[in-house]
N, C-alpha and C positions, 0 to 999 in steps of 0.2 A: 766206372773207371775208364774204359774204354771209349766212352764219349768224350772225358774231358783230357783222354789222351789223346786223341785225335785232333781237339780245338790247341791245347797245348805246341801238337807238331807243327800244325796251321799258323801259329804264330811265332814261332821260332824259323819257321819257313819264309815268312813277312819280313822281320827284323833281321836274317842273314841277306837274303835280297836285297831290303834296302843298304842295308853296309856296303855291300858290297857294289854297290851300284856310283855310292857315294865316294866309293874310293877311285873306282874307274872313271868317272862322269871326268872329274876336274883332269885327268891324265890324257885322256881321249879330247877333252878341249884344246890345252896346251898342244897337242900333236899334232893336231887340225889348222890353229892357229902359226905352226912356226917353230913350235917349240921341241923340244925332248924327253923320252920318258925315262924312267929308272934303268940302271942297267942292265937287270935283271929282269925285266919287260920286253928290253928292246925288240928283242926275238918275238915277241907275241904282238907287237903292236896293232898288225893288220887286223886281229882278231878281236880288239877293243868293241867296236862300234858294235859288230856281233853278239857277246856277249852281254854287250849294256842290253842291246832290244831282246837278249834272250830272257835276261833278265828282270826286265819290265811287263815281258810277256807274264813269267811265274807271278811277280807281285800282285799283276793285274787279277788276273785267273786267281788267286789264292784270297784276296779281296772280295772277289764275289763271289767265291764259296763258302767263307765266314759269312758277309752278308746273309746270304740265300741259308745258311745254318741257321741262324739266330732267329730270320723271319719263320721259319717253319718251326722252330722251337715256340716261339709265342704266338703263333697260330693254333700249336698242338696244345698250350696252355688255355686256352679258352675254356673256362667252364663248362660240363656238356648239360648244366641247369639253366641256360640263357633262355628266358621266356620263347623267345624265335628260334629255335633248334629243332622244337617239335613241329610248330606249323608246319617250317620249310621242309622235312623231313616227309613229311606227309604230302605236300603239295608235290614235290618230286616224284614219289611214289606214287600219288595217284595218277600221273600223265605217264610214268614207268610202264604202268599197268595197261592202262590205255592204247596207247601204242603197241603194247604184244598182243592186245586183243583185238585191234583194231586190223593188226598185218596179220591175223593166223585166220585155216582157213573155218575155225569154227564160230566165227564170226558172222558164216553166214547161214551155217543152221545152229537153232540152238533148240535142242531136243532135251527131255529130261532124262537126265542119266540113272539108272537103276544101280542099287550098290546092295553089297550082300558083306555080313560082317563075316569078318574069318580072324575069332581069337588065335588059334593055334599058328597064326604066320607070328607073331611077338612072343616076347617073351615082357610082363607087365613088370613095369619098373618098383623097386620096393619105397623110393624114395619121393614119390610123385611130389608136387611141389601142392597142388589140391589133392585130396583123398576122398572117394566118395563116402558121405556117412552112412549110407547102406553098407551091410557086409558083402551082399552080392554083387557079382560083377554086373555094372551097370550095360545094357541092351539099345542101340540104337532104334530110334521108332521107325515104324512102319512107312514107305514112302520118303524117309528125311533126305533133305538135301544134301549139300556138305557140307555146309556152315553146321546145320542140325547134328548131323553125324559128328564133328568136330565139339561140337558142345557136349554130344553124350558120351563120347570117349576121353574127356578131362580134356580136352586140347590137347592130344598125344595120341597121331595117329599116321599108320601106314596106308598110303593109296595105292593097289596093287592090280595092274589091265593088262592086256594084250597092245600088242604093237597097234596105234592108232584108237585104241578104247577110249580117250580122252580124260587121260591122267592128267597132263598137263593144264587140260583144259578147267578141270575140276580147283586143281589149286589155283589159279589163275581165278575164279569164281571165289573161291573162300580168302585170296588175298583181298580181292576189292571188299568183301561183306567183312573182312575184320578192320578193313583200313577204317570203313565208314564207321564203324563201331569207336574205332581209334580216336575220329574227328569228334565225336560224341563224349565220349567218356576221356576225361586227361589223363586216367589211371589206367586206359588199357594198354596193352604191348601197341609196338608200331610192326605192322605186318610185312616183315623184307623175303622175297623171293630172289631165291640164288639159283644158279646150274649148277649141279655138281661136275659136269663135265668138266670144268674148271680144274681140278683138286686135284695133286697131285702126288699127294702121299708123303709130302716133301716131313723130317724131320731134323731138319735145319734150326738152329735155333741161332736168333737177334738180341740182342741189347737188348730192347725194349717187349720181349715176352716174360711174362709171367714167369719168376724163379720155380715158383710150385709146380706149373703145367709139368707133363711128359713131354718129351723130344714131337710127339705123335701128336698132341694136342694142340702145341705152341704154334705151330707150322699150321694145321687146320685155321688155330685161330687167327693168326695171322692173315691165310688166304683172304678168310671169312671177311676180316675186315678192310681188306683191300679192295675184294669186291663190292663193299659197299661204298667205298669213297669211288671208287669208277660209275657204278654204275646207279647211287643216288647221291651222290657227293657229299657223305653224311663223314667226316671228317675223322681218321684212325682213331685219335684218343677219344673223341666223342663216342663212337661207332664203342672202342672198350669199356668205358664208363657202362653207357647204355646194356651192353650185354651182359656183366658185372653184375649189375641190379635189378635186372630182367625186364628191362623196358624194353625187348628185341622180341618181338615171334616168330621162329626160323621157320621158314618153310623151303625145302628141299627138294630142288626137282630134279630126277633123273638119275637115282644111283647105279643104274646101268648102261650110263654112259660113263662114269667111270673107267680108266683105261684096268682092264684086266685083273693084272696082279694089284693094283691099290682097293681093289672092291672090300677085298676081306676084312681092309683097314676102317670101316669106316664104324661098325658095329661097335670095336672098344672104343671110339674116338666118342662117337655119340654119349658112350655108358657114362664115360670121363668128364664129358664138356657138362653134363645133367648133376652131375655130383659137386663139378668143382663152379658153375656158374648156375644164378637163378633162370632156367631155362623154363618159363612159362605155359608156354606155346610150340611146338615141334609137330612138323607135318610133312611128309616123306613120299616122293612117289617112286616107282620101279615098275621093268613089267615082269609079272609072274614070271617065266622060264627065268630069268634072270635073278632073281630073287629065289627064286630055291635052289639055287646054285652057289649060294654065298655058304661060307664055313660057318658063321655063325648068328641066327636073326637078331632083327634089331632090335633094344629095351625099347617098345614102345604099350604105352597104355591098351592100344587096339587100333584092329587094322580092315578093313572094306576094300572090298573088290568089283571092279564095277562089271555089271553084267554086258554080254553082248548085248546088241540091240536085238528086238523081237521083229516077227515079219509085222502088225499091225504098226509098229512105231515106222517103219521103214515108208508102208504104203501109205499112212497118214498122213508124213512128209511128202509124198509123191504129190498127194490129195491136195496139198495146200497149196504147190506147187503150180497147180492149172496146167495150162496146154503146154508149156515149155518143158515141163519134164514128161508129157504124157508118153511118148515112145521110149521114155527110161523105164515108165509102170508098168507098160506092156509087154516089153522085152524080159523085163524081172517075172512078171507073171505067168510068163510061157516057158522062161527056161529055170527049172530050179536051181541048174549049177552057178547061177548068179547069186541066188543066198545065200552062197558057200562065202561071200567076197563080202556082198554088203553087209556085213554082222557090225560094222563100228563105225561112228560119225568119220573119220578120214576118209574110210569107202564109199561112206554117202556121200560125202564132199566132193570126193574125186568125182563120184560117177555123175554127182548133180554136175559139175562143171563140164565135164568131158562132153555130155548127151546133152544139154540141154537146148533145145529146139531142133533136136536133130529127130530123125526116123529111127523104129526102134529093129529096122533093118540094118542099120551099121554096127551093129553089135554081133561078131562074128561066134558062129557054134563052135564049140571044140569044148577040151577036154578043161578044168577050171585055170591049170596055168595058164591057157592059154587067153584064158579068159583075161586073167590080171594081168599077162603082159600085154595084151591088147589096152584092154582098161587103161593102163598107168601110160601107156603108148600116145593114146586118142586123149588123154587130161593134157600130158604136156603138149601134142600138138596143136590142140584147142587153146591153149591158156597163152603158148606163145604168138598163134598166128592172128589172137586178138589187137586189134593196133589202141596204144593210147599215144595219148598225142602231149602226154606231159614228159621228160625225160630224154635221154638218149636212143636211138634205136638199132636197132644190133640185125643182122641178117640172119638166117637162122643157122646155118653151119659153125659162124662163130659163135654163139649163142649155146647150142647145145656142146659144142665142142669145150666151150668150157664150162659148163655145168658140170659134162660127164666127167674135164679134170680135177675140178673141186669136190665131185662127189668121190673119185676113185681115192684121190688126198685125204681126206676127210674119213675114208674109211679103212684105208689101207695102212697111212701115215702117223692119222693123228688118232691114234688110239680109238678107235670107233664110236665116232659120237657123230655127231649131225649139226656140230656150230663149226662154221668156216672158218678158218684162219685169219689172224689180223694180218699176217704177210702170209702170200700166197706160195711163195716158195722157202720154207722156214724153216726147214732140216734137209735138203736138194730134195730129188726126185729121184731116189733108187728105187730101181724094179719097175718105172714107167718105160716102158720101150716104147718107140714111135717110128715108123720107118720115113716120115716126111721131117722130123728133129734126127732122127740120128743121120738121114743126107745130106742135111743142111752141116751137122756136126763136122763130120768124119772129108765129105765131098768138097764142101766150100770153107768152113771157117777155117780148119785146120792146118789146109795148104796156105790159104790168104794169113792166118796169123803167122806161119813161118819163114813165108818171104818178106812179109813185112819188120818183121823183129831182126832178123839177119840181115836182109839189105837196111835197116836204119841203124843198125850196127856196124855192119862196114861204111858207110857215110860217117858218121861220126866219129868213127878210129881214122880212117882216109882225111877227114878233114884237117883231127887235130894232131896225126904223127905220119901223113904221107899214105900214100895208095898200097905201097908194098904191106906196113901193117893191117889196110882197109882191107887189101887180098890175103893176107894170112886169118884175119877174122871170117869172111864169106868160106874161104878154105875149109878152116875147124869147123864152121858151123854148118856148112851141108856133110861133111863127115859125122857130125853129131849126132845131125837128124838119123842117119843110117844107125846108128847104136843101137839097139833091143834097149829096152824094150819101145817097141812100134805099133803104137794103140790105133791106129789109125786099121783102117778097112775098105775097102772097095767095094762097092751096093752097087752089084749089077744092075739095081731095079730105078733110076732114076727118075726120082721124084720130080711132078709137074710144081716147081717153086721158083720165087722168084729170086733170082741168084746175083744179078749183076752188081743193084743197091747193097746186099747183104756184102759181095767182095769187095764193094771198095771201103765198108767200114771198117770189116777185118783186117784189110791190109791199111788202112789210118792206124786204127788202133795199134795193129804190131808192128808200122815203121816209130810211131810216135813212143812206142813203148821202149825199143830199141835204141831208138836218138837220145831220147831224155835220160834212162838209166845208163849209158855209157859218157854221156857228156857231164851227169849231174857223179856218177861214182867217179872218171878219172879226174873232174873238178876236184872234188875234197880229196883225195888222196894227193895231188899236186899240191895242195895246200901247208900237206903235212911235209913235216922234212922226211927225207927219202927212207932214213934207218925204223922211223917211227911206223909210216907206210908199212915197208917191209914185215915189223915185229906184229902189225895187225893182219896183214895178210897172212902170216905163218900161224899166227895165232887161231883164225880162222878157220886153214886146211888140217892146222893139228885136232883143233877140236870134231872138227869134221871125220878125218879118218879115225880118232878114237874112239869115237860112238862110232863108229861103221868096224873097227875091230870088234868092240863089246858085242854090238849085235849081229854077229858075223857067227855062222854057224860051223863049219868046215874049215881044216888047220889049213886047207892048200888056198881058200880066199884069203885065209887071213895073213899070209904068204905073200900074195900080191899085192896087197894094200901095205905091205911093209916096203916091198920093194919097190912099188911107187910112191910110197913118200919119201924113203929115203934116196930114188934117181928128183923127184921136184928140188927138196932140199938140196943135192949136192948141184944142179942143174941154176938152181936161185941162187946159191952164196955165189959161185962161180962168176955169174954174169953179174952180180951187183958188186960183188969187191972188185971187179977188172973194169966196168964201165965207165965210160966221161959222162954220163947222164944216169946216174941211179935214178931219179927220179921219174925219169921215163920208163925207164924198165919195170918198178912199180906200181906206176900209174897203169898200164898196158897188161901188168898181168892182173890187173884188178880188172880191168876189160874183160880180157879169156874170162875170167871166172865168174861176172855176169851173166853175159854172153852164154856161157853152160847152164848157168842156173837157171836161166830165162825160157834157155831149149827144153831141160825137163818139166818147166812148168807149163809150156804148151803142152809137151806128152800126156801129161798127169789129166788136163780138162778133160778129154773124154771117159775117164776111167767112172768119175762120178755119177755116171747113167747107163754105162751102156759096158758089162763084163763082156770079156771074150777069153775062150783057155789058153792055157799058156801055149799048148802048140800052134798057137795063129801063126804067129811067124813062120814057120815050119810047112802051112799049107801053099795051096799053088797058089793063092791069092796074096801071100806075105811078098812077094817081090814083085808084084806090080802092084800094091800098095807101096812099097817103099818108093817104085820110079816112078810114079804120079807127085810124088814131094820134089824131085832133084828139078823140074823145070821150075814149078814154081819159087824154090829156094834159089836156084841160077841166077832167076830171071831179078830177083831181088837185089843182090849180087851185083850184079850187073849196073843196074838201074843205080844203086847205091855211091859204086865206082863213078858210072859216068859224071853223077850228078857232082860227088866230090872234083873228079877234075876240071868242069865248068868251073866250080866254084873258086879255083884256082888252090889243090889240096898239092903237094908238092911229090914228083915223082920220083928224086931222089932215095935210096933205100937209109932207114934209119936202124941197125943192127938191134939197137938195146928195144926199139918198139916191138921190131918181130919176135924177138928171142922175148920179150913179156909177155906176148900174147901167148904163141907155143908153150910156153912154162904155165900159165896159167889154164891153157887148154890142155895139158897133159894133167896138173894138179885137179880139175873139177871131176866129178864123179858120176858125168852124167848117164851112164849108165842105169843105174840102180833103178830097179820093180817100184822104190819106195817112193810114191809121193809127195812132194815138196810139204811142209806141215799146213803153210798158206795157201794149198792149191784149193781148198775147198770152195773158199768163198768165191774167186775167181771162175770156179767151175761152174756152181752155183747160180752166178751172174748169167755166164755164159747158157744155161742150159735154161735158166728162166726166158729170156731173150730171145730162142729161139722158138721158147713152147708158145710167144704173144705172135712172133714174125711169122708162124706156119699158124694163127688162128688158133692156136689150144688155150689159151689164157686171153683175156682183155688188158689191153693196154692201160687202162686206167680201172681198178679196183672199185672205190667211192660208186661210180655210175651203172656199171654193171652192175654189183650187187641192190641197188635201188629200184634198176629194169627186171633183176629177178624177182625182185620182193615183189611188185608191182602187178607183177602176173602170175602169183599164187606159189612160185616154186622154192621162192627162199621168204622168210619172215625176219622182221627184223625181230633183235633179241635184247637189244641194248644200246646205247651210244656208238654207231657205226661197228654195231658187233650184227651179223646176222647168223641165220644157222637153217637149214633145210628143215622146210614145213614138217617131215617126218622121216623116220627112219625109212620107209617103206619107200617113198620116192627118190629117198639118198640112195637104197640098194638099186632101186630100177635104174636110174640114169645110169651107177656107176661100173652098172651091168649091160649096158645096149650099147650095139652099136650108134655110135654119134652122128656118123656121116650117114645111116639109113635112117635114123631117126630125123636127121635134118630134110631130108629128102620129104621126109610122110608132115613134117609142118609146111615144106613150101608146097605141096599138094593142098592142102588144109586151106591155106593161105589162097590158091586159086581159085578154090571153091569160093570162099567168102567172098572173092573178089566177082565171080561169074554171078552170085546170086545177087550182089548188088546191082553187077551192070545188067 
């Protein structure tokens, strides 16, 4: 019902447009032409032409989104029995595959992993979808792989390791051995491998879920099939059919990337999706501590744990290795605290990369952390200061500087997982402090956005009602800046940054910001007749101080928000009923109250990063914070004026412009702690831009993350999705200093360079 209400609206939306269009088209001709419109028009006429292209705008816009409805409607009709659905499905998935194993780093050892069964982590489902004909519970054999393992636990099984044990690595193995099975057999499941980090607990429920599912289930499946159109482009209704009738083998990786509080969720979801869909095939990985920390295990058939690695697996890899890792064999063989570390192919990986042709004297004695921060130290110095010559190339300061802020986001932000962000800055950056972002903040933008906004402010009042208004706007609005709250700060500690370029975009942007919302709000207000103006501007301030009464906590605020509305009102009627220019006087006070709104939303941008207590104001640094703003705001001022009297703005004083502005500066409420509700994304903006300008981010996302992949430290995960090689290298980075970490690659870096030359 809700679909064909929505196409219904769509087309009543169409058909009023058009009428309507049809009636003004021929009126708007004749006026154009010479002619006259109704009498009851005449007063609107300017606003014809207007509303025809608004109007044409809707039809248009409402046209191609019935179109673009209909084609995704018979798109999602496609039978999901079309002979081609499975090949392509399978072709997709097998280059899916390929590419994660091609970018990870176990790729480049591939060791036989040991797994030991451990019934007692499940709990065995009653409704298996095979049942073994023995009564006993069937035993994985001796040495099996995981495909093997996977066959003798019915296709229902939990993979359970240690951080870097090569959990991933295993299903990663078992999807390629069941896809090829897949290609072979028409009747087997098609093997789709998902992250659970994905998943978000959501129980939202769509139109197009399952009436029977739970709120819990619908949403899973839902994700579940999203993810597959993203990342094998296996089509929703398709992707549901298929899961339906159990042509899908899920395989699950990572339920402890899961954010937190959804973990618990996924045990009934699983129990549900097995009862209520033919689930063939289910393969799960986590790592142990993580897994016994969940409220309730998974219904699965049976579960294997993969053992560490042993010393003869380790030295047999060294073995095969030859001279290039010989000083890793040696180093490991003399100091036992080194076995502490290498227990799992990541530590092999690291340490083969880190050491390889090096002496097995650079491997510094101490106690074992100090081992694995050195370790994880000497892998990314090694890995970055390798040159390749395909890609972009990044110096290492930037280089690790944004690693370390994708790893600290990545762990801090986005629910602790280790896949990067599709946008780098996607909920701001609270709790990132930085003292080279917050001088650039607080030292440069803040002054340069408030000269700029004020002085293009008063140019544009100057211009269009005389200098004396253009001076009552600069007036109010370095008074305003002085108001509390004064987020701004003084950093004795001046940052070595480059300043000059950064001020004059700030002050672009906040003259331009200024000009245009002053010249574009007293435009439409002039347009209106003056009483109309008037009834929205009051309508505006009313609604404004009545939320500020509501949410006003004390009788004696809510006291003065009475007595200044009711001095604006008696102060508005006054001057509009006795004025020769209402019009002006409205237009002007729609100015003031820009003009204010525009000043607390400068305030507001720093708040998004960087808290300070409320006694700032109150310390010895609160006033010369404040007087570090009045040159810059003066000077805007100033610049603003002059340019207006060049321009030939008119000196004469116009009463009803100043007394709008004054009314409209006394009406705004720039005071208030509360953050404008829009100030986020602006903040946002602002604080992303400055973490690319001081080097903490890359300017272009795409290249950077490909130069990561590239040298072992990020993998690709998916269609321009990546995610850090492992949890252990996400905590190292997002735990090291950046700037002496960058130091120990261009060290790295000259070495390689001396033993060349």
């Amino acid at each position: 019902m809700r679909i064909r209400g929505n196409g219904l609206l769509r087309v009543v939306v169409l058909v009023v447009t058009l009428s309507l269009t049809l009636v003004l088209l021929p009126i708007a001709i004749n006026v154009g032409t010479g002619g006259t419109a109704p009498a009851f028009l005449a007063q609107y006429v300017d606003w014809t032409w207007p509303v025809i292209g608004l109007l044409w705008l809707v039809a248009i816009l409402t046209g191609l989104w019935e179109f673009r409805s209909r084609r995704t409607v018979g798109h999602s009709a496609r039978s999901a029995d079309q002979p081609r659905n499975r090949p392509n499905a399978l072709a997709r998935i097998d280059r899916y595959l390929a590419d994660r194993v091609a970018g990870s780093l176990a790729s480049r050892t591939r060791l036989a992993l040991a797994l030991d069964e451990r019934p007692e982590a499940v709990i065995p489902p009653y409704d298996l979808l095979v049942q073994p004909l023995a009564s006993s519970v069937t035993e994985i054999r001796e040495d099996a792989d995981i495909a093997t393992a996977f066959e003798d636990l019915q296709d229902s099984v939990l993979i359970l390791g240690a951080p870097g044990a090569g959990k991933t690595t295993l299903l990663l193995d078992l999807a390629r051995s069941l896809a090829a099975r897949a290609h072979s057999e028409p009747e087997h499941p098609i093997p789709v491998l998902v992250d659970l980090a994905g998943w978000s607990g959501s129980t939202a429920r769509h139109d197009d879920d399952d009436p029977d599912d739970s709120a819990l289930l619908a949403g899973f499946v839902r994700w579940f099939l999203d993810e597959l159109s993203s990342r094998y482009q296996i089509p929703v209704a398709v992707g549901r059919v298929w899961l339906r009738k159990g042509r899908l083998g899920l395989l699950l990786d990572g339920v402890d990337e899961i954010a937190g509080a959804q973990r618990g969720k996924l045990a009934p979801v699983l129990e549900e999706l097995q009862h209520r869909y033919l689930i063939g095939q289910l393969a799960v990985t986590c790592r142990i501590q993580d897994y016994e920390r969940l409220p309730q295990p998974l219904r699965l058939y049976g579960a294997v744990r993969i053992r560490p690695l042993s010393r003869r697996q380790v030295l047999d890899y060294f073995a095969s290795a030859g001279q290039e890792l010989a000083g890793a064999r040696a180093a490991i063989e003399q100091d036992d605290d080194l076995w502490d570390l290498v227990d799992s192919p990541l530590m092999l990986n690291v340490m083969a990369l880190a050491y390889r042709g090096r002496d097995a004297r650079d491997i510094a004695a101490g106690a074992v952390a100090d081992h694995r921060r050195e370790l994880f130290d000497t892998y990314v110095s090694e890995v970055l200061a390798r040159y390749r010559s395909t890609g972009r190339q990044y110096d290492s300061r930037s280089a690790v500087r944004s690693l370390w802020c994708l790893a600290w986001w990545t762990r801090t932000r986005a629910g602790d997982r280790i896949a990067v962000p599709r946008r780098l800055t996607p909920n701001g950056w609270y709790g990132l402090v930085l003292p080279p972002v917050g001088y650039l903040a607080h030292m440069v933008c803040l002054p340069a956005l408030f000269a700029g906004l004020v002085g293009g402010a008063t140019l544009a009042t100057a211009a269009l009602y005389g200098v004396p208004a253009g001076l009552a706007v600069g007036a109010y609005g370095l008074l305003l800046v002085h108001v509390r709250p004064r987020t701004w700060w003084v950093l004795q500690d001046r940052q070595n940054q480059p300043r000059l370029l950064l001020t004059a975009v700030m002050l672009c942007t906040g003259a331009v910001a200024g000009l245009a919302s002053v010249m574009i709000g007293a435009g439409l207000v002039s347009l209106l007749p003056a009483w109309l103006g008037l009834a929205l501007g009051a309508a505006a301030v009313g609604a404004s101080y009545g939320l500020e009464l509501i949410l006003s906590t004390t009788n004696g605020r809510r006291l003065l928000l009475g007595v200044r509305l009711a001095l604006v009102t008696v102060l508005g009627w006054l001057v509009f009923t006795r004025s020769e220019s209402p019009g002006k006087f409205v237009a002007c006070l729609a100015v003031g109250l820009i003009v204010a709104q525009g000043i607390r939303l400068v305030k507001a941008l720093p708040m998004d990063h960087r808290v300070y207590p409320h006694s700032a104001d109150e310390s010895q640094d609160g006033p010369r914070a404040t007087w570090r703003m009045d040159p810059w705001v003066l000077g805007g001022v100033l610049v603003g004026l002059l340019t207006a009297v060049i321009l030939g703005a008119r000196i004469s004083p116009e009463p009803e412009a100043v007394l709008g502005v004054l009314v409209g500066g006394i009406a705004a409420k720039a005071w208030r702690r509360r953050a404008p509700l829009f100030a986020g994304g602006p903040s946002r903006i602002l604080h992303g831009l400055l973490l690319r300008w001081s080097g903490y981010l890359p300017w272009r996302r795409g290249p950077f993350l490909r130069y990561a992949a590239d040298r072992y430290v990020l993998a690709r995960s998916g269609r321009s999705e990546y995610a850090f090689i492992h949890l252990l290298v996400r905590d190292h980075l997002a735990d090291c200093d950046p700037d002496a970490l960058a130091a120990k690659v261009d060290r790295r870096i000259a070495e390689r360079a001396r033993r060349r030359g």
